[in-house]
C-alpha positions in Angstrom: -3.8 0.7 20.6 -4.1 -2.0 17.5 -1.9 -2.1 14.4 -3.3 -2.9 11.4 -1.9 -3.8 7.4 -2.9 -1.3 5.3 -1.7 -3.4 1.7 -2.0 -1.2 -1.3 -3.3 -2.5 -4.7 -3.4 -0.8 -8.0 -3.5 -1.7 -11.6 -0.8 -2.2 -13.8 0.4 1.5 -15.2 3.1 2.5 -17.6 5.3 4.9 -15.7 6.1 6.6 -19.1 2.1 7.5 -19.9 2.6 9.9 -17.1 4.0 13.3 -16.8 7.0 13.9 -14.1 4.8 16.9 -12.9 1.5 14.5 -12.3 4.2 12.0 -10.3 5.2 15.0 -8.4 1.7 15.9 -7.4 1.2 12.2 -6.4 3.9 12.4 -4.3 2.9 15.6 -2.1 -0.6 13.9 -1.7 1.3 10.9 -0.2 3.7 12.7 1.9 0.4 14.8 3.0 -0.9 11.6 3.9 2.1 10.4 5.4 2.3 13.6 7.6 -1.5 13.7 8.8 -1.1 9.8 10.6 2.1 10.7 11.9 0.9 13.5 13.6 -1.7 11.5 15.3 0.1 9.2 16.1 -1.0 6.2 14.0 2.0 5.6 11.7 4.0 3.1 11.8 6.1 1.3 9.5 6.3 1.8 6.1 7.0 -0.5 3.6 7.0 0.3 -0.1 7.8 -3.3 -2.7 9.7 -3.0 -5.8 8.4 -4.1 -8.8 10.8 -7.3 -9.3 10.8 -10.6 -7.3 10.4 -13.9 -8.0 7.3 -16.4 -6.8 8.0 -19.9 -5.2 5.1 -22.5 -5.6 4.6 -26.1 -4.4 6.9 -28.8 -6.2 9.9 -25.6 -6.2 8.3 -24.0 -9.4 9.9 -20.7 -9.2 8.5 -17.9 -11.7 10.2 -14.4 -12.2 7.7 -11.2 -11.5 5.5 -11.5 -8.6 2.5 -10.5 -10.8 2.4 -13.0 -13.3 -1.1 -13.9 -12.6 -2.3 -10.8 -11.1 -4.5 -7.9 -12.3 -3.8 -5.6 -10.0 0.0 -5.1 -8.5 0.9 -5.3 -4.6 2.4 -1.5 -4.1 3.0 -1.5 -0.5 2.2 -2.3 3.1 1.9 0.5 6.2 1.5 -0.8 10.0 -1.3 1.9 11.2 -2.0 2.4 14.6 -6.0 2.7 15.7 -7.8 1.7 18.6 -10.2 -0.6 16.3 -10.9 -1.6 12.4 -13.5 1.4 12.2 -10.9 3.9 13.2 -8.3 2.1 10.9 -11.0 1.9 8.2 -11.5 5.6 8.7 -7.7 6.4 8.5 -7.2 4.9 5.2 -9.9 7.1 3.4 -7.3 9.5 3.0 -5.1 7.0 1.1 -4.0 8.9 -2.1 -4.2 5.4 -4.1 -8.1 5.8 -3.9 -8.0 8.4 -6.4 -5.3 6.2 -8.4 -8.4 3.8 -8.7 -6.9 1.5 -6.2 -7.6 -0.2 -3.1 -6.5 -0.7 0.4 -7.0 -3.9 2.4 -6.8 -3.6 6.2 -6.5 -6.0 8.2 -5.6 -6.5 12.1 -2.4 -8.0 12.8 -2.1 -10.6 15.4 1.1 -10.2 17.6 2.5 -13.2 19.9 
């Protein structure tokens, strides 16, 4: 068995344009998510990023907000376990952040 990133993307949102029932929902279909890998077998770690941090750049430039430049914001990152980058491809269908209009990147981690 593999593991592979699964790093969530998704556009910038205000949190207050959205009802705490709609946020609820969103949160069963993750944890419905969640529930179907780990029942496989395929989850791994989770990781989700809050939304502060700071950026380093060449010659020590230092910029608050890790987003300053981007369009879409770096939600999280999941270690998935799959025999191959099909089955890992197939996994992250499911991936509630689709409907969000975001993406997923997977990619296979190289260990050692």
């Amino acid at each position: 068995m593999k593991e592979f990133a699964l790093v969530f993307r998704r556009a910038p949102f205000d949190p207050n344009n959205i009802s705490p029932k709609d946020m609820q929902e969103v949160a069963k279909k993750w944890d419905h998510w969640h529930e179907e890998l780990a029942g496989q077998g395929k989850m791994g770690t989770s990781v989700r990023l809050a939304p502060e941090g700071k950026v380093l750049k060449g010659g020590g430039v230092i910029t608050d907000g890790p987003f300053v430049e981007l369009r879409e914001i770096l939600g999280g990152i999941y270690i998935l376990k799959a025999e191959n980058l099909e089955e890992a491809t197939t996994l992250a269908h499911g991936c509630p952040i689709l409907a969000l209009g975001g993406s997923v990147e997977i990619r296979p981690l190289y260990v050692g």
